[in-house]
N, C-alpha and C positions, 0 to 999 in steps of 0.2 A: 752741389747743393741739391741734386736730386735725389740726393740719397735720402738726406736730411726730411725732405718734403714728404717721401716717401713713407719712412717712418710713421711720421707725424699723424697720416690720416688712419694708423693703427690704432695709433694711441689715443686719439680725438676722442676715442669713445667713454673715457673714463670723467670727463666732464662734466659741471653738476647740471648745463643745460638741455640734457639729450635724452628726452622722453625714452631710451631703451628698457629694452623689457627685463632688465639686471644690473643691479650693482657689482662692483668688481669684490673678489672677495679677499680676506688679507693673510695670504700665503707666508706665512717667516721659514719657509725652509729658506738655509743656509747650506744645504749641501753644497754647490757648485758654485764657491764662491774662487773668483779666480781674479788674477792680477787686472787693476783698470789702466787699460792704456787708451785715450782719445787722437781721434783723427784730427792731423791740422791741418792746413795746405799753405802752403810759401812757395814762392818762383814757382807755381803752375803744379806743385809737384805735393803729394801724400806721404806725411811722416807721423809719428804716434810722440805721444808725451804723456808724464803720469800725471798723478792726481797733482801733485806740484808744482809742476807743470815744466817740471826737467825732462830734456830729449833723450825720448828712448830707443826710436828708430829713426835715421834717418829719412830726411823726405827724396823718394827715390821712386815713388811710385804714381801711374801714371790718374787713377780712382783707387778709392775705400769707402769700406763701410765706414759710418763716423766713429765705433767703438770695439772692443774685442771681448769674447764674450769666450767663459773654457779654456782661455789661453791661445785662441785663433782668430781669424779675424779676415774678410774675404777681399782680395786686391786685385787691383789689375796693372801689369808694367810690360809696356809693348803689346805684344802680342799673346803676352801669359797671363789666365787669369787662374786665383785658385786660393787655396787658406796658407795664411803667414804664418807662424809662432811669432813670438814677443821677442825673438830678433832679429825679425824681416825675414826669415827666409818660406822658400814656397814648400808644406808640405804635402799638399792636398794639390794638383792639378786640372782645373775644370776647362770642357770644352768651349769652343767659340759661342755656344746658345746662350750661355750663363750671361746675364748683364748683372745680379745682385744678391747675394746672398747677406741675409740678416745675421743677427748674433744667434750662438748656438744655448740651449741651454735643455741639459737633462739627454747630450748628442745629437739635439733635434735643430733643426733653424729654417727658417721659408726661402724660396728664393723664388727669381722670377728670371724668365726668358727674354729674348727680344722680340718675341710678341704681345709680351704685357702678362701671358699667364702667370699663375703660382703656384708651384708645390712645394715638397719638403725632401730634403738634402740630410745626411748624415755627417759626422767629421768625416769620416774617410771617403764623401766624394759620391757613396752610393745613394741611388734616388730611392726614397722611401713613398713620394707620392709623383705621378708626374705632374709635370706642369702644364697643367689644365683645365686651369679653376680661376674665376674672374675677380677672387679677392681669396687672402688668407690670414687671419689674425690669432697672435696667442691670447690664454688668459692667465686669469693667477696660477692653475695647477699645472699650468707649462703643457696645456693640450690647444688646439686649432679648431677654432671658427672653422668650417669649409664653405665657400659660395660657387656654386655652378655655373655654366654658362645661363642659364633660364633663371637665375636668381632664386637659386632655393638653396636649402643648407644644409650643413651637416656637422659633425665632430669629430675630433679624431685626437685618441689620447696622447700621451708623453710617447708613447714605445713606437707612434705612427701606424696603429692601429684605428680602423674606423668603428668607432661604438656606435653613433645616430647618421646613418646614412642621408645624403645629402637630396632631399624631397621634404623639407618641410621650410614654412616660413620665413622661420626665424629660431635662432638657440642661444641662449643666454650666457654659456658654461658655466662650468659647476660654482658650487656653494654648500659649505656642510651636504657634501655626496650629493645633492640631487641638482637638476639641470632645469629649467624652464624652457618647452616647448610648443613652439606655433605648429596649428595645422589645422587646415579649413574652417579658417578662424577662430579656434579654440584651443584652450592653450592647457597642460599638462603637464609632470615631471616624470624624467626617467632618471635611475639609477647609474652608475659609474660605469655598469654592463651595458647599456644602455636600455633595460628592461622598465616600461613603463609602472610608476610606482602608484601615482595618483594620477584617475583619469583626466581627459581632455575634455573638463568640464567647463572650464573659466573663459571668460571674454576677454582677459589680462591676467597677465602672471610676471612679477616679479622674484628677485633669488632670496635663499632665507639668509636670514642674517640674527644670530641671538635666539633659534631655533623656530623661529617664526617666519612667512612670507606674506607676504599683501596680495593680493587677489580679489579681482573683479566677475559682478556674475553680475548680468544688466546695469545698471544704475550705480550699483552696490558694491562698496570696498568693505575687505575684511580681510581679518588674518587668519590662519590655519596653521597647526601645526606639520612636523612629516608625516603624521597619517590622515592629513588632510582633514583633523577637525578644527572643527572654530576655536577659536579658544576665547572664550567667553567675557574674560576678564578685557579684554584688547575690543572686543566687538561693542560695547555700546558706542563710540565713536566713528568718523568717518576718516580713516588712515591719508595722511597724506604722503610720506614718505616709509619706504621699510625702516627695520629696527637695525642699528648700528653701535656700537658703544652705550649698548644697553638705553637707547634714548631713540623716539619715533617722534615726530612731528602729527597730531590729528587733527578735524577740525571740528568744534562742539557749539551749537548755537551760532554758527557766524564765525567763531572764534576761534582764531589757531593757538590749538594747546601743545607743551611738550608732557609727552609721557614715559616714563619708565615700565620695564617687559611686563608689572605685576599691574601696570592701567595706572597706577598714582598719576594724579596729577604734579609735574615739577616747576611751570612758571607758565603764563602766557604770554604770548610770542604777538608784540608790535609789529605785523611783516602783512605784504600785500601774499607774498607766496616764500614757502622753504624749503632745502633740500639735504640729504640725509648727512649724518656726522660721519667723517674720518679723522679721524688723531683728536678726537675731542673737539672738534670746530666740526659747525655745521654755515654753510653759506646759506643768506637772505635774501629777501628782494623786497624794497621798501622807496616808493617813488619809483620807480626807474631803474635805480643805485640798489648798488649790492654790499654785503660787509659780512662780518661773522658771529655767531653766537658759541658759548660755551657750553657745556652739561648741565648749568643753572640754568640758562636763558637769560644771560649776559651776555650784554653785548659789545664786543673785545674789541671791533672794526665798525665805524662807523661806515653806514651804508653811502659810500661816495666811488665807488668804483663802475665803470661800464658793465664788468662783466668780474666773474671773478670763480675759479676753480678750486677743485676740492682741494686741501691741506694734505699736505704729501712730506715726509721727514720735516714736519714744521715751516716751511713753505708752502705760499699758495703762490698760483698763478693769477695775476689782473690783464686787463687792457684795458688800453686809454685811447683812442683815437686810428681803434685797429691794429692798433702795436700791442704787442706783449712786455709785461716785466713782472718783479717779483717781490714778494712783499713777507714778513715775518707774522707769527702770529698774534704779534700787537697791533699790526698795520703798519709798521714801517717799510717803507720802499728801499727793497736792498739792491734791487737790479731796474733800472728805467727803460719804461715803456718804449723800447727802439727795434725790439724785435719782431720778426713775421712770428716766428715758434719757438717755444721753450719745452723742452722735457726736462720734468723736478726728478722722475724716477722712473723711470726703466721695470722696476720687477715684479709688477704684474703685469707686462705684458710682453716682457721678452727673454730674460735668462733672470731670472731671480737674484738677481742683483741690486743693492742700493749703489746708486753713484754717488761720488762721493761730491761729483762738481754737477752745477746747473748747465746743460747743455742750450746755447740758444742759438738761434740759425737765423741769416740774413742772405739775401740771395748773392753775396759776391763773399760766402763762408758763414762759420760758424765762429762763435765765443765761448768763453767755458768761464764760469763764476764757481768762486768755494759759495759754502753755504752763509757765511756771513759777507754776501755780497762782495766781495772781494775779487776783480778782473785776473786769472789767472794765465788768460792767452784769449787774441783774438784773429782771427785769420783777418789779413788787409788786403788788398791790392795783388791780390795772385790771378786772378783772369779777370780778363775784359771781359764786358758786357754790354751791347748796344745798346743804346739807348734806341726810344721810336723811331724819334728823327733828329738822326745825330750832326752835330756840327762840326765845324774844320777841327778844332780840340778835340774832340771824339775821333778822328782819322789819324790824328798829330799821334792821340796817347795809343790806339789799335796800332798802329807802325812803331812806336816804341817799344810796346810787348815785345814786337817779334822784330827788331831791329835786325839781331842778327843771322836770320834767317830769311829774311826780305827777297823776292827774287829782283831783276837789276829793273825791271819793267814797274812794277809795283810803288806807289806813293800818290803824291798829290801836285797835281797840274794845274798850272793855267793854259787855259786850251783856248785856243781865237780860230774860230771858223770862218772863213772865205768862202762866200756861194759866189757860184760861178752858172750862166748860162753859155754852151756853145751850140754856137751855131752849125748845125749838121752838113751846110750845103759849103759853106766856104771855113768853116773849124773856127770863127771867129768868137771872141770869149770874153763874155760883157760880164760885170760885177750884178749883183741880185743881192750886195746886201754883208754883213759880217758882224760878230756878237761875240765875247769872249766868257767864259762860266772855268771856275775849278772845279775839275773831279778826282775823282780816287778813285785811284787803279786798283781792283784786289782783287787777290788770285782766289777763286775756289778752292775750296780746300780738298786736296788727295786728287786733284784734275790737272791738265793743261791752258783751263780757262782765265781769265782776267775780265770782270767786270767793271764796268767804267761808270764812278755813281756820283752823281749830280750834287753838289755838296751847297750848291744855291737853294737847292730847290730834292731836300732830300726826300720827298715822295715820290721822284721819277729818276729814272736810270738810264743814263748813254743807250740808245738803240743797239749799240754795235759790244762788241766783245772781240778780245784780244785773244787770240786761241795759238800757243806754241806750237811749230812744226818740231817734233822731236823733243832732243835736249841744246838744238840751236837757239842762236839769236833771231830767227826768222820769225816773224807770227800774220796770221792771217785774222784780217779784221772784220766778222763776217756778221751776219743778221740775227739779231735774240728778240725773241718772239715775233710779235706780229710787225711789221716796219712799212715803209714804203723806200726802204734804200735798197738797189735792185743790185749792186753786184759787189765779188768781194776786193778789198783795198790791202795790198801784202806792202807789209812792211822787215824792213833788216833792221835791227837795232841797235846800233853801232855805237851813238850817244844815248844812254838811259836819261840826261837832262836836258835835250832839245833833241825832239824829231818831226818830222811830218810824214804826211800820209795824205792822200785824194780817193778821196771816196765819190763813187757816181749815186747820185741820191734816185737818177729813174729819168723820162725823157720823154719828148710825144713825138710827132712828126717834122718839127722844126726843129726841137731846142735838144740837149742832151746837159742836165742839172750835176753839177758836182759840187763837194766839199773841200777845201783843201784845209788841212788840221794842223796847226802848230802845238803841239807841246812841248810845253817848259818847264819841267819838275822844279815846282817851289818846295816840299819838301818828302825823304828824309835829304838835308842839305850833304853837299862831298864832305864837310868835316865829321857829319855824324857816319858817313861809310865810313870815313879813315879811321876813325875810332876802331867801328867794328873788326877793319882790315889788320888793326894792328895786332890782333888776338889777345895781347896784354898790356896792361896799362896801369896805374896806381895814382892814387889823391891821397888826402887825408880826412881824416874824422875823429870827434870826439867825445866822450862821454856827456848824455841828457839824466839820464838813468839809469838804473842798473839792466843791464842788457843791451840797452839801446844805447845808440850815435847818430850822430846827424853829420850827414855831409853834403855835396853838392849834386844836382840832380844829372851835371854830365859827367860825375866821375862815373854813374852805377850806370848812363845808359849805354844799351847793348851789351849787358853783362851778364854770361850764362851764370858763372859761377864769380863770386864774392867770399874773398880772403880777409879777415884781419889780424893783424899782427900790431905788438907793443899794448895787451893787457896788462893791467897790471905793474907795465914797464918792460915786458915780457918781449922780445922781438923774434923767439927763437920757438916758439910755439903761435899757432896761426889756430882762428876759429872760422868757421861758416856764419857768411852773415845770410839775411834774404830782406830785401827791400819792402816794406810793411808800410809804407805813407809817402807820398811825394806829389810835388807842384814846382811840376816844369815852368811855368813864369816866373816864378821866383826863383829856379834854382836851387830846389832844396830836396831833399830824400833822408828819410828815417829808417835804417837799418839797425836789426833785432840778429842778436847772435842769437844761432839756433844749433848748439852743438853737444853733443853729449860730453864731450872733454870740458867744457864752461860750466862753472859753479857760480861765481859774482863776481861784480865790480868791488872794488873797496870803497869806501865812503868817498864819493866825491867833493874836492875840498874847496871848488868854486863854486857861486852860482851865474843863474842865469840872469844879467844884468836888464832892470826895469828901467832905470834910469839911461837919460838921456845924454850922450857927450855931445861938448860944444869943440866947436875947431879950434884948434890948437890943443886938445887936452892929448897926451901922451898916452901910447897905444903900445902893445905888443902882440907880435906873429908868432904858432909855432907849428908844423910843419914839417912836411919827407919830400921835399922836392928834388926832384931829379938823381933819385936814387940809383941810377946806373954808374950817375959817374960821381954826384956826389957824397954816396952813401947810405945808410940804413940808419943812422943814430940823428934823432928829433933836432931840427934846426930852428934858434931863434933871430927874429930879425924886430927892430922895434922905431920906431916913429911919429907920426901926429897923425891926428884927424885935418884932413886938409881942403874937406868939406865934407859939407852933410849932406848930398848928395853926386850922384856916380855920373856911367858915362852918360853924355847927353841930356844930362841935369836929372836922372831917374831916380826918384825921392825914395826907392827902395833899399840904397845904397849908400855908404858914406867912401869919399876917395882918402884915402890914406897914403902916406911915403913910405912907409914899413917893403921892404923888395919883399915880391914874393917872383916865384916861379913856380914851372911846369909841376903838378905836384902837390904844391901850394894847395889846391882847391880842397874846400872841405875842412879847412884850419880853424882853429878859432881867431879870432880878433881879441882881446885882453884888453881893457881899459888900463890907467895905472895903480888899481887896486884889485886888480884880478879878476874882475867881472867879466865875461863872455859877453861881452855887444854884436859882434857882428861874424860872420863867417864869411872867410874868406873867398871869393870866387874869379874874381879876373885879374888881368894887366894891360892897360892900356898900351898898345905894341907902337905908338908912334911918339910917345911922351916918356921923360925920365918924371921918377918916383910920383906915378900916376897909377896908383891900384885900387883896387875896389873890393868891398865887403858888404856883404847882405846886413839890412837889420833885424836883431833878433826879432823884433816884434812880428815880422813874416812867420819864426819859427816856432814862435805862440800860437798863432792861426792856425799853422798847420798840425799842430799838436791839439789845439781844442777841436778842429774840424774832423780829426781824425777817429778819437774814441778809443785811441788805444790804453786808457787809463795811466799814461804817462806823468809822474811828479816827479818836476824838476827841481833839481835842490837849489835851495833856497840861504842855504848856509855858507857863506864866505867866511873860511876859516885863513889864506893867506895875504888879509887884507895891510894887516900892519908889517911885513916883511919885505926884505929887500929883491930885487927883480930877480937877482938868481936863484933865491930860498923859495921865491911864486912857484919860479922855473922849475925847480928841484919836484916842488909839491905838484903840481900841475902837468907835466909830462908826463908820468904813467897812465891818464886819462886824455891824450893825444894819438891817435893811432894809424898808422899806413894800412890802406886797405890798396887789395891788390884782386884788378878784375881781369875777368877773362872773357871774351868772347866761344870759348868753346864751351 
């Protein structure tokens, strides 16, 4: 998401609320128009997809930039970083300094180091500026902003050439060839050479637009042509906005007029303040609320928005409540206010490119919309992120990321402290006391250390830290930060779910204070190691929508890689899945095939059942259980609802007689008209024809909570046929999925 962020404050600038000293200006070159492939991220990992949002590279990489620009595009995988082509491979190799290279356009693209600077990079790798400049942004003519370390500025064209040396206060870039520059606080234009045209007369200077600019001298706005006269016709008003779309904003008696390049008056404008047209929309401000006007001075958007950005390929940007979304030029909302940031377009400020999708970013990924609002991919659940102060669920879901990679030390304890005083003169060793708290053990990351974090009380952290001798089971438990526990406590690890340890906490001339420490790993529990130890394992799932399945949350946990097999009816060709939404309390997970071999689902001929069953109503299973020894081709098993709630009376659950087995998990449940009610998940191991299935209502929640624009079909097409013809119809959208812990 850094990338994303990063971006964003390039582009910030084109916004209608940002007093800068220039309008952006509107470049249509088409030269370097190149294939759009966007960044996604799934399972932790960077892969590209097109405007369609069909996979184009696999996700194999470890950081990207979020799009590709010239056909290249800047990745990092392990230890390599450098530019990809449009099918993964590395053609450009850059050194360890590189942390980010932008998109290229016209050969050129910024990049930054890891120490924050910026320069500019070529395709092939050679540095055209170094990196040693405190900001760097494009404009429409595909030349650079430059900012120094002292904060002053400069330009530098397409070819990475510098035309306005970087000493002055500020630079606008170009516009119909001339430039607007600051300097000891008076402002001036230079030419494309960078040769001063008109002097550095003005107190304000904005860029021309319509061959006019706006310009301040004391008090006083007015326009000028490029040879810097007035132009007469424009000047009996007081200019509010530059000239765009043949349309300015003035203000005359009090009164904001709209005028055309020749001074006609064209309507006056109901508005507290206005800001200039792009695409024939100009945004308002009226009360508070913002909305749009047209070239008449119609008003197309009623002023109800917080905030609201200039009109970009017929899109504008709003916010609602600090969030971003997106709205058409009538005012319909086609993307809802849920984002941190949204970029409409790209090419004025980075390779001159129209996108073709709305790129929007949220700190755990991005989203991508077509232009008529339409969810084309969303990045889910691919890295943790702590919360402030995170809870046992927050350590539960951090340990499931990285299940199978856990070292044997690592999880969550209940831990019962024993204080002890002895006595120095005779060793005698009186109780002082005892308290029991869960922590979570967690390794630093690329170190030997283990921190122990207080999950009662999570603004304070264990004193002490677990630090490995070597690549043994030994570790020493010694003092982090400032303490009053005076020596160290060695521990052998022998059980990773019960150990102890005695720690001496300090002592004075009588007493000698010690801890003795029970740990009891409550979880990850031995069945979710045996999982991971098994390195392969298989459930079932089945079709919600096209691409997606849902199955149970312990078939996928600890699963590097996710298989599925029997698309389409298909068992002999296997796709990539990656886990996109899940809730571990219920037992559920939504996985999204993401494969360049995968085109669609076929119409799915069930739906997803609203309706409620009563017990006794007739149920069917279907099902890959225990595929080693009983096969590969889909098993039915069928039976009653034999109540409406599971084990231990859990109203999340209905128990069923339908057999299932190992396998089983992730199945659907079938009413007797083919509705999908419940998903399979357990067996009660001490009772005959005692099984249990989730109810779908869990998998609505998790689908509305989610936001992955998921519509579940709603069409029961094998409601009137017989249970093998359901069978027949309904199987090719039942699928064995096969995990792996590698």
């Amino acid at each position: 998401m850094k990338l994303f962020k990063r971006f964003y404050t390039l582009v910030i600038v084109a916004v209608v609320f940002l007093a800068a000293i220039s309008c952006s200006s509107n470049n249509n070159d088409k030269t370097n128009e190149c294939r759009e492939l966007y960044r996604i991220q799934v399972g932790g990992k960077c892969g590209f997809i097109n405007e369609r949002g069909n996979l184009v590279i696999d996700p194999q990489f470890d950081d990207a930039y979020w799009t590709f620009a010239e056909g290249v595009c800047y990745a990092k995988l392990g230890e390599r970083k450098g530019l990809i082509n449009t099918v993964g491979e590395f053609v450009v190799e850059l050194d360890s300094t590189f942390s980010l290279v932008c998109g290229f356009s016209h050969n050129l693209a910024l990049f930054s180091v890891t120490n924050g600077k910026w320069g500019i990079v070529n395709k092939t790798g050679e540095i055209i500026l170094p990196a040693i400049y405190e900001n760097i942004w494009r404009d429409g003519n595909n030349g650079f902003t430059i900012v120094d370390t002292l904060g002053k500025q400069g330009y530098v064209n397409c070819l990475g050439d510098f035309i306005v040396p970087c000493k002055y206060a500020s630079v606008s870039g170009y516009s119909e060839g001339l430039m607007a520059v600051a300097t000891n606080k008076k402002c001036g234009y230079v030419d494309t050479l960078g040769n001063w045209v008109i002097d550095t007369i003005y107190d304000d200077a904005h860029n021309f637009g319509d061959g006019v600019a706006r310009v301040k001298v004391g008090n006083q706005w007015y326009f000028i042509d490029h040879n810097a006269n007035r132009v007469s016709e424009l000047n009996h008003d007081t200019p509010l906005t530059g000239f765009a779309c043949n349309r300015a904003f003035v203000k005359k008696d009090g009164k904001i007029e709209m005028i055309n390049i020749k001074g006609q008056r064209i309507a006056e404008i109901n508005a507290d303040s206005v800001y200039g047209f792009s695409e024939g929309y100009a945004t308002f401000k009226k009360n508070g609320k913002y909305g749009k006007l047209d070239t008449n001075g119609m008003v197309v958007v009623q002023p109800k928005f917080e905030k609201l950005y200039r009109t970009i390929n017929g899109l504008s940007v709003f916010e609602k409540n600090g969030k971003k979304g997106a709205i058409d030029t009538a005012g319909n909302v086609l993307v809802d206010a849920i984002y941190k940031d949204i970029v409409n377009n790209y090419k004025d400020f980075l390779d001159n490119n129209n996108s073709s999708l709305l790129i929007c970013g949220n700190d755990n990924g991005n989203a991508y919309y077509d232009k008529k609002g339409n969810l084309i991919w969303k990045d889910q659940g691919n890295t943790f992120t702590w919360p402030e102060k995170p809870s046992k669920s927050d350590y539960i879901a951090y340990f499931d990321s990285r299940l199978s990679e856990l070292d044997p030390i690592e999880g969550i304890y209940y831990v019962t402290f024993n204080y002890m005083a002895v006595d120095r003169e005779n060793d005698h060793a009186s109780s002082n006391g005892s308290n029991s708290l869960f922590y979570a053990v967690i390794r630093t990351p690329n170190t030997n250390e283990f921190m122990a974090y207080d999950i009662d009380n999570p603004e304070l952290s264990w004193v002490k830290k677990f630090v490995q001798i070597g690549e043994s089971n030994a570790y020493a438990v010694v003092n982090y930060g400032e303490s009053t526990w005076a020596e160290d406590g060695k521990l052998i690890l022998e059980d990773p779910y019960k150990f102890e340890v005695t720690l001496r906490r300090g002592g004075n001339n009588w007493y000698n204070w010690y801890a003795q420490c029970e740990f009891i790993k409550d979880y990850p529990s031995a069945t979710e190691y045996e999982q991971v130890q098994r390195a392969e394992w298989s459930g079932t799932g089945f079709a919600i929508a096209d691409g997606y399945l849902v199955t149970n949350y312990h078939v996928i946990n600890g699963a590097k890689t996710i298989t599925i097999k029997g698309v389409n009816g298909e068992l002999k060709e296997s796709y990539k899945g990656y886990v996109v939404a899940s809730d571990r309390e219920h037992d559920l997970a939504i996985i999204k095939i993401v494969d360049k071999k995968f085109e669609r689902f076929d119409d799915i001929p069930y739906c997803i059942g609203k309706s409620v069953p009563e017990v006794g109503d007739d149920i069917f299973v279907l099902g890959y259980p225990m595929v080693n020894t009983m096969g590969k081709d889909v098993k039915l098993t069928d039976g009653i609802i034999s109540a409406s709630s599971g084990f231990k009376g859990d109203q999340s659950m209905y128990q069923i007689t339908a057999a299932v087995q190992p396998g089983n998990s992730g199945g659907p449940l079938f009413d007797n008209n083919g509705n999908v009610i419940g998903i399979v998940n357990a067996k009660h191991a001490d009772a005959e024809n005692a099984n249990y299935a989730i109810k779908v209502s869990y998998l609505f929640s998790l689908i509305n909570g989610s936001d992955l624009g998921i519509k579940m079909p709603e069409n029961n097409k094998v409601k009137s046929k017989s249970l093998s013809k359901k069978v027949k119809k309904v199987k090719p959208f039942v699928y064995l999925i096969e995990c792996s812990s590698h």
